[in-house]
C-alpha positions as CSV (number, residue, x, y, z in Angstrom):
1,X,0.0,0.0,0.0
2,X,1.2,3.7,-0.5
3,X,2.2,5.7,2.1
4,X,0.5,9.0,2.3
5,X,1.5,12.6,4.2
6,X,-0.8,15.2,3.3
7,X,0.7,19.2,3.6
8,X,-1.2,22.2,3.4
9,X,0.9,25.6,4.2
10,X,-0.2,28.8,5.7
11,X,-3.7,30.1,4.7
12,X,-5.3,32.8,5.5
13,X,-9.2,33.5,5.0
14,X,-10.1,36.9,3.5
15,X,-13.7,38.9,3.6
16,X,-15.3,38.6,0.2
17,X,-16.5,41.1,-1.7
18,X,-18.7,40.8,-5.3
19,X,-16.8,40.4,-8.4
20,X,-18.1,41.6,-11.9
21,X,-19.9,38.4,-11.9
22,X,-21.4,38.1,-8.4
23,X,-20.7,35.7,-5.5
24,X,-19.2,31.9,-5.7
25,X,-20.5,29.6,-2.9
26,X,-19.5,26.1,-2.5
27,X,-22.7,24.2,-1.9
28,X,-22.8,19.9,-0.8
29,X,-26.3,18.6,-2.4
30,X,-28.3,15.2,-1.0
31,X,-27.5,12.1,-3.0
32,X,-30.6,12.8,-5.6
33,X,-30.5,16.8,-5.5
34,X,-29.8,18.2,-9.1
35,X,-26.8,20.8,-9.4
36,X,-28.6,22.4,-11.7
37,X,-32.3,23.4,-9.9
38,X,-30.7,24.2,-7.2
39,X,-28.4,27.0,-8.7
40,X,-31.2,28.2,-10.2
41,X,-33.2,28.6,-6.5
42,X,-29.9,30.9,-6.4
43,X,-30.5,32.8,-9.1
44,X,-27.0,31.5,-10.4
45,X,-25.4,28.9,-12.4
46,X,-23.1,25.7,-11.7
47,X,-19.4,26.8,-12.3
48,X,-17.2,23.3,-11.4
49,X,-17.5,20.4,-9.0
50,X,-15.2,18.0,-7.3
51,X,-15.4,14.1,-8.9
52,X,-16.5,11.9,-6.9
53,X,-18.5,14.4,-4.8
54,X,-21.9,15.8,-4.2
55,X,-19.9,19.4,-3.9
56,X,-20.3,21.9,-6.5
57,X,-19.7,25.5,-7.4
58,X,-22.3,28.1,-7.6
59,X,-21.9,31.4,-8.8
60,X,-25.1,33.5,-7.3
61,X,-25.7,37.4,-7.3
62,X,-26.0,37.4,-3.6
63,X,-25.1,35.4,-0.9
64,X,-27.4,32.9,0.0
65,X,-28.1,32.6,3.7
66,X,-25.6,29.9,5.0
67,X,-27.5,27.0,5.6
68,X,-28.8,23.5,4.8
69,X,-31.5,23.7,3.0
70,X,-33.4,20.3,3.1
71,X,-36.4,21.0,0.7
72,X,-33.9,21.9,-2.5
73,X,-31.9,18.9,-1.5
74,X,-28.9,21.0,0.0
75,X,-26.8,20.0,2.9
76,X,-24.4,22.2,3.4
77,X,-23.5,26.5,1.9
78,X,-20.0,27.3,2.3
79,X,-18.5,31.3,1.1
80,X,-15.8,30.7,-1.7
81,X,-13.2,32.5,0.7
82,X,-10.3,33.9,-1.2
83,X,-6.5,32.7,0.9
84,X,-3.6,34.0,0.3
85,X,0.5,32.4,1.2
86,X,2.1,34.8,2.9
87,X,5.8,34.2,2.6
88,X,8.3,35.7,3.9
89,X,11.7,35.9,1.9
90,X,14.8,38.0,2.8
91,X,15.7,39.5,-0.1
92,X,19.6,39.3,0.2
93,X,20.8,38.1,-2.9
94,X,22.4,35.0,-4.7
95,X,23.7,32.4,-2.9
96,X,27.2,31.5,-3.9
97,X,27.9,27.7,-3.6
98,X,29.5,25.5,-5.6
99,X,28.4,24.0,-9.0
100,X,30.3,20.8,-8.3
101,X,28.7,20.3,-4.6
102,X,25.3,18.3,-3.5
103,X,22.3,19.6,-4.4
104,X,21.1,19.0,-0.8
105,X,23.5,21.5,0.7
106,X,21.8,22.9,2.9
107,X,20.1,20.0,4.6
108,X,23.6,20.6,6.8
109,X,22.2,24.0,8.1
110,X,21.5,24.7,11.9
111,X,18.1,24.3,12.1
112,X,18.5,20.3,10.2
113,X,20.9,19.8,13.0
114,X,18.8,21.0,15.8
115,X,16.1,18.6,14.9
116,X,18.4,16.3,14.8
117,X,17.2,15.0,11.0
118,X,20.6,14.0,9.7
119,X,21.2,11.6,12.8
120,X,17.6,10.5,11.8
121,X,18.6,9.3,8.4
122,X,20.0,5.9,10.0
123,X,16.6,5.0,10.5
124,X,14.4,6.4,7.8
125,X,14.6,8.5,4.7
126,X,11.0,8.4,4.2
127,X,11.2,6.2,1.3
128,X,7.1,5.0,-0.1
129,X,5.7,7.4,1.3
130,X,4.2,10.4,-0.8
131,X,3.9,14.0,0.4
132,X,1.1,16.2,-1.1
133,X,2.3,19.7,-1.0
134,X,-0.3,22.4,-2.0
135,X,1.2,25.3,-2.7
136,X,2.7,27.9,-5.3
137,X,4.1,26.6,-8.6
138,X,7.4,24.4,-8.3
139,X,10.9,25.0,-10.3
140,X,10.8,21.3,-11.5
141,X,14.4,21.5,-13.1
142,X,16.1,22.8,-9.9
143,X,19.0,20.8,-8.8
144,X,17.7,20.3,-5.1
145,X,14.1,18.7,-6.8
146,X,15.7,17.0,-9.3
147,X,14.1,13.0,-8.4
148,X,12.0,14.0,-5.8
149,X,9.1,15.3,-7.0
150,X,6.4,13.0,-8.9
151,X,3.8,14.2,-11.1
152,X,1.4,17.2,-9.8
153,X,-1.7,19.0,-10.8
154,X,-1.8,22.9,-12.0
155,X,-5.1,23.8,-10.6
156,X,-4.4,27.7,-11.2
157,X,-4.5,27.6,-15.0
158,X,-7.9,25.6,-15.1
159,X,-9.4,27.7,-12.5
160,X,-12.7,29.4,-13.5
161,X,-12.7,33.1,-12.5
162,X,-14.8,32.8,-8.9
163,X,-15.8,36.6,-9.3
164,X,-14.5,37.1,-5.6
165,X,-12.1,39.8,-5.2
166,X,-10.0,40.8,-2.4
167,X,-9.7,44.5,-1.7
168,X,-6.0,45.1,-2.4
169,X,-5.9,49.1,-2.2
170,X,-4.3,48.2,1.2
171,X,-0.6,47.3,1.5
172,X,0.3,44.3,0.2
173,X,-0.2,40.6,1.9
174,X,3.5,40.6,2.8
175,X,3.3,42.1,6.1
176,X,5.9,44.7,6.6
177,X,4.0,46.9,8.9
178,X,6.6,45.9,11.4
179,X,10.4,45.8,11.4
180,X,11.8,43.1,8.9
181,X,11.8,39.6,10.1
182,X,15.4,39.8,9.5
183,X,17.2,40.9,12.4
184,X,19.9,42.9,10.8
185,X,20.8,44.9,14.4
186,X,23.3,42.4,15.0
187,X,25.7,40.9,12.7
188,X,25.2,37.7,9.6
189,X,21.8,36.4,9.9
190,X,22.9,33.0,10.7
191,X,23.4,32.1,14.5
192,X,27.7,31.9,14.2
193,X,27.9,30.6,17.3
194,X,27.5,27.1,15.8
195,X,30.3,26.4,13.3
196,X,29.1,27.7,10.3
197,X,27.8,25.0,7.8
198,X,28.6,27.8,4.9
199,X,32.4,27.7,4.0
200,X,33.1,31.9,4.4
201,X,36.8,31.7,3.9
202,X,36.2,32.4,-0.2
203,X,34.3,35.4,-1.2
204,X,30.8,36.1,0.5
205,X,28.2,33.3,-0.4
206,X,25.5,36.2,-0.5
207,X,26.0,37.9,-3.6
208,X,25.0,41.5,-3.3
209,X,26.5,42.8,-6.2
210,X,23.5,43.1,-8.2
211,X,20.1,43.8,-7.6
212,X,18.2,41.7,-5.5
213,X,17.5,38.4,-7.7
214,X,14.2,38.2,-5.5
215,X,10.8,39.0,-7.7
216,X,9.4,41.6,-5.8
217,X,6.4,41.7,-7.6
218,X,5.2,38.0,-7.4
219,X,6.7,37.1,-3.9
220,X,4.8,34.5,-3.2
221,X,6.4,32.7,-6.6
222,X,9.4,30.8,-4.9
223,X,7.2,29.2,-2.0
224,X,6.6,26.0,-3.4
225,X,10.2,25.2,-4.5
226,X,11.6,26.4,-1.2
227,X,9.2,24.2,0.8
228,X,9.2,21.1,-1.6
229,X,13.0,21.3,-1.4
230,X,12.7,21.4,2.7
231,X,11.1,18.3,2.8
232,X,13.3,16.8,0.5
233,X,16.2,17.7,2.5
234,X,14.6,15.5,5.9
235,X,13.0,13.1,4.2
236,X,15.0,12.4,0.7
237,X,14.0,9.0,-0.6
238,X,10.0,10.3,0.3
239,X,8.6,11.5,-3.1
240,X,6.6,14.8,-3.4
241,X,3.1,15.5,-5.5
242,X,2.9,19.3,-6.4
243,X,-0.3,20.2,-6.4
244,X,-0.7,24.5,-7.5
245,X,-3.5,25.6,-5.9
246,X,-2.1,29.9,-5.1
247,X,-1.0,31.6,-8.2
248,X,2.0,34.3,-8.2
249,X,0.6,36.5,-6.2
250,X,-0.3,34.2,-3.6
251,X,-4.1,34.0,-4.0
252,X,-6.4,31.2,-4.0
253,X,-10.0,30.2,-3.5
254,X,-11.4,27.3,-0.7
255,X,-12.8,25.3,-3.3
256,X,-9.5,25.3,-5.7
257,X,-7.9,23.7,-2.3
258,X,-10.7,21.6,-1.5
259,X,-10.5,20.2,-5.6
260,X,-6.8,19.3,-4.6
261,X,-7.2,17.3,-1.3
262,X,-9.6,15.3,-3.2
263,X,-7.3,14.6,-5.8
264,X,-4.4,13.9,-3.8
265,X,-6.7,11.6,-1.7
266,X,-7.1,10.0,-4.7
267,X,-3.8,9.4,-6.4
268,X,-2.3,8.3,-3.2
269,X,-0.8,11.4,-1.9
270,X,-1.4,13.2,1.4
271,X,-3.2,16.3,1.6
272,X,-4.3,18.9,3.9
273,X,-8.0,20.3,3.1
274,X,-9.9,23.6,4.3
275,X,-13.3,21.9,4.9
276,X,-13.6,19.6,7.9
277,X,-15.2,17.1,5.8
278,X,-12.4,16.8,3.7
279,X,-9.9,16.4,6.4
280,X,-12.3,13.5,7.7
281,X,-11.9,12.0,4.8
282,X,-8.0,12.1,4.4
283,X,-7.6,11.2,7.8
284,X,-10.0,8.6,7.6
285,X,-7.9,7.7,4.5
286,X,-4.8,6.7,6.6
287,X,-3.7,10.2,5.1
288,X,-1.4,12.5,8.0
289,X,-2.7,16.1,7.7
290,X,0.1,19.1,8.4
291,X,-0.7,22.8,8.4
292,X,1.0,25.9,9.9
293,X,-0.7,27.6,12.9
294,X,-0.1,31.3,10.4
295,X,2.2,34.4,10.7
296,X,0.3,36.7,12.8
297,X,1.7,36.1,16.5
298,X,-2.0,35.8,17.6
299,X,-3.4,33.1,19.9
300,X,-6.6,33.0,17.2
301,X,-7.5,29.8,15.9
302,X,-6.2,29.6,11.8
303,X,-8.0,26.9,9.9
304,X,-7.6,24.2,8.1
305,X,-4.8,24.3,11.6
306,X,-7.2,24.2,13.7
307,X,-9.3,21.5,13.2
308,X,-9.3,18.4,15.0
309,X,-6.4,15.6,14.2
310,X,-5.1,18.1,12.0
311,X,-0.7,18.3,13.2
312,X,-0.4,22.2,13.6
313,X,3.0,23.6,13.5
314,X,4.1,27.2,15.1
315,X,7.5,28.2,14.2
316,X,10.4,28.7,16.6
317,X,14.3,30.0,15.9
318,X,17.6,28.6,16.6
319,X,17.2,28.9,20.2
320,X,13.6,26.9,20.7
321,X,12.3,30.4,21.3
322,X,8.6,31.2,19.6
323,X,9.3,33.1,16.2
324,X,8.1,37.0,16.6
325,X,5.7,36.7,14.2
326,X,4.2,32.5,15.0
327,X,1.0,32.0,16.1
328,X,0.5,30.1,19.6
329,X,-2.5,28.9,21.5
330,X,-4.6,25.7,22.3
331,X,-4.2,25.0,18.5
332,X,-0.6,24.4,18.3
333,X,0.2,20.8,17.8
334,X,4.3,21.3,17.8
335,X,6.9,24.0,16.8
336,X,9.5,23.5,14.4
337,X,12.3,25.7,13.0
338,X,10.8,28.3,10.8
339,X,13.4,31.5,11.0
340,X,16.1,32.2,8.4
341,X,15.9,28.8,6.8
342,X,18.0,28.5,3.8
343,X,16.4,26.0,0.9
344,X,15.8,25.8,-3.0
345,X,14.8,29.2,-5.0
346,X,13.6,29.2,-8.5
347,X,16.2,29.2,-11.4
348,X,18.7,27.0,-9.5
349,X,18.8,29.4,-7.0
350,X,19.1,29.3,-3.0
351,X,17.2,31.7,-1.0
352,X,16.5,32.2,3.1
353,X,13.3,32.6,4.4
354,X,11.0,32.7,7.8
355,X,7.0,31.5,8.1
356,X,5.4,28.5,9.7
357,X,5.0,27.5,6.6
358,X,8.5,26.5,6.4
359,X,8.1,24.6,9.8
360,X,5.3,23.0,8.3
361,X,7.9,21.6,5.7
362,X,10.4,20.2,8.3
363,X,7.2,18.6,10.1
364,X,5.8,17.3,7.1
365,X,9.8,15.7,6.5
366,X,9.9,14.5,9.8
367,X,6.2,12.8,9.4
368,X,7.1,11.1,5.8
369,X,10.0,9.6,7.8
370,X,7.5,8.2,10.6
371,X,4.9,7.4,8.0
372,X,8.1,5.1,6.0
373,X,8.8,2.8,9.6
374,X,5.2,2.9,10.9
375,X,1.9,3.2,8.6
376,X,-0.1,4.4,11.9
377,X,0.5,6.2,14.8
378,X,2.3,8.9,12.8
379,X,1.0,12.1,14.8
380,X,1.6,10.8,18.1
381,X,5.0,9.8,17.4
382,X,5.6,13.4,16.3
383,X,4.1,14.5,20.0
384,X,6.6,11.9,21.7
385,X,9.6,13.2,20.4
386,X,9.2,16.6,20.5
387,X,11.3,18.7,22.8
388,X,9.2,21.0,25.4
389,X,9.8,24.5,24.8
390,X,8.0,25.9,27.7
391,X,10.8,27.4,29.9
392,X,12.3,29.4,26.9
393,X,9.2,30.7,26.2
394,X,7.5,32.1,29.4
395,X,5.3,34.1,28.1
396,X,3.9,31.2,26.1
397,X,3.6,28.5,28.3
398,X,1.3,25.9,27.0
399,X,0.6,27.5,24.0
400,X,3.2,26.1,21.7
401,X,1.9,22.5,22.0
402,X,4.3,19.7,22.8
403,X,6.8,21.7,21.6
404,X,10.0,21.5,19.1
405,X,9.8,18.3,16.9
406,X,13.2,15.8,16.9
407,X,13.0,13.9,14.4
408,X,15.9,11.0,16.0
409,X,13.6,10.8,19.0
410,X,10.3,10.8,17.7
411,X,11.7,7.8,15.1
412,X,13.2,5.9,18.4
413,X,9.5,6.5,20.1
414,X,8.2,4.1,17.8
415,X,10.5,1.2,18.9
């Protein structure tokens, strides 16, 4: 049987307003309810629907009052909320390494070593088991990807214009209301007190001699390389379905990610799903679900996070302090590394970001390599081994779950 890990990265739910063309709405009809009458009860017309399902997409000139609706043979109204990534990249140039070296690099960085992944290799490389990872589109030819990744889906370029619209006359979704995530107060950006993994005795391996090789202007179109390439680093003989759900700019729709889970699900990948009844159904699938807990240090509940049996993941720095930006709370399954992590960049390119979405990537490694040794008891291994985090973070005592994974213990918990 395939192994399956399901990831879905940070999401963020929008308000809707009307497009040109109305509202969409994602309704789930009764077994002999027609698509077709009901949209019409709408005032609207059937715009896609997920195979296998009794789910279908309306799009209505007003929002229908969210709820079941037993006499037209409707169970369930959902909004088509609009989600957006919201990466966050430190634009500080090219990184220098050599042609002639591993691809995988940078799997020798601090925050591998503090989870202790490369010790973890003697006892798993998560080979059979197949990560889903919805997300941005994925530099198939990089180096780093190059035999990990098996064949995805583009569900951007099929996806029907919703007619939802977020209101973007406000600053854009990278937040940088506050000072940059980078702490550049002190010197390098890399903790130096642990022998450096980057050889620094030739020339600088940032190069900042031209201009930042970062598009500014589609930020959000490196994310999927740089996570795909994270889990390939932890778990490198696990193979990886690519499933584009956000576009360039980092936008997507519920029912886009909803389409995906399903068919992930289905082609034996894991996959991590907005609606509840979706994650029922991967977990009920055998399928591990991963999601990051978001980037707005709030205790809030973030969904798909937040729902239950879903494996949360806040992000924490070199130190197993919480990141300034994580979200804590009730919600948090476990923290993982998730500041100035170094990984693969469109273009053959390397690049260092922060976000719990890149936590989520070292969780979703450490899971594939659980998933490879043991088909069940995936998530609770994860739990076992992870290192409590509660006395370096005071302030966020039992909020940040069972704390920081380790990947060599959680492995040895299942002996």
């Amino acid at each position: 049987m395939r192994k399956l890990l399901i990831l879905l990265l940070v999401l963020a739910a929008t308000q809707l307003s009307a497009g040109p063309n109305g509202y969409t709405v994602i309704v789930e009809l009764q077994p002999n309810a027609r698509s077709q009458t009901v949209a019409a009860a709408f005032g609207g017309t059937v715009v896609d629907s997920i195979e296998g399902t009794s789910v279908y997409l309306l799009r209505v000139p007003a929002l229908p009052v969210l709820r079941s609706n037993p006499a037209l043979g409707v169970q369930s109204v959902e909004s088509n909320n609009v989600v957006r990534l919201r990466p966050r990249f430190g634009a500080l140039g090219v990184l220098n390494t050599p042609s002639s070296g591993p691809a995988e690099w940078y799997a020798g960085q601090p925050a591998m070593k503090l989870i202790r992944a490369d010790q973890a290799m003697a006892y798993s490389k998560g080979r059979g088991v197949v990560v889903a990872d919805l997300n941005s589109r994925v530099d198939y030819a990089h180096q780093a990807l190059i035999g990990h990744l098996t064949g995805g889906y583009d569900f951007v370029s099929g996806r029907t214009s919703n007619g939802n619209t977020l209101d973007q006359s406000s600053a854009g979704f990278l937040d940088q209301s506050s000072a940059g995530f980078l702490d550049q107060s002190s010197a390098g950006f890399l903790d130096q007190s642990t022998a450096s993994f980057l050889d620094q005795s030739s020339a600088g391996f940032l190069d900042q001699s031209t201009a930042s090789f970062l598009d500014s202007s589609n930020p959000a179109s490196g994310h999927g390389t740089f996570c795909a390439a994270l889990i390939a680093a932890v778990a490198p003989e696990s193979m990886i379905m690519p499933l584009r759900v956000f576009d360039d700019a980092g936008y997507a729709d519920t029912f886009s990610i909803a389409k995906a889970t399903r068919y992930a699900v289905r082609n034996g990948a894991q996959v991590i799903n907005v609606f509840p009844q979706a994650i029922a159904f991967a977990t009920a699938s055998g399928v591990t679900v991963v999601a990051s807990a978001g980037n707005d240090n709030s205790a809030a509940a973030q969904y798909p996070a937040a729902y239950g049996g879903v494996i949360s993941a806040a992000a924490t720095d070199l130190t197993d302090k919480k990141a300034s930006f994580s979200n804590y709370g009730s919600t948090i399954y476990v923290t993982a590394p998730g500041v100035n992590l170094i990984s693969a960049y469109p273009g053959g390119r390397y690049a260092m970001g922060s976000g719990t979405s890149f936590s989520t990537a070292l969780v979703s490694g450490e899971a594939a390599l659980l998933h490879s040794v043991r088909w069940t008891g995936t998530r609770t291994a994860v739990a076992n081994g992870a290192i409590n985090v509660d006395a370096k973070n005071p302030n966020y005592a039992g909020q940040l779950g069972f704390g920081r994974i380790d990947a060599m213990r959680s492995l040895q918990s299942l002996n």
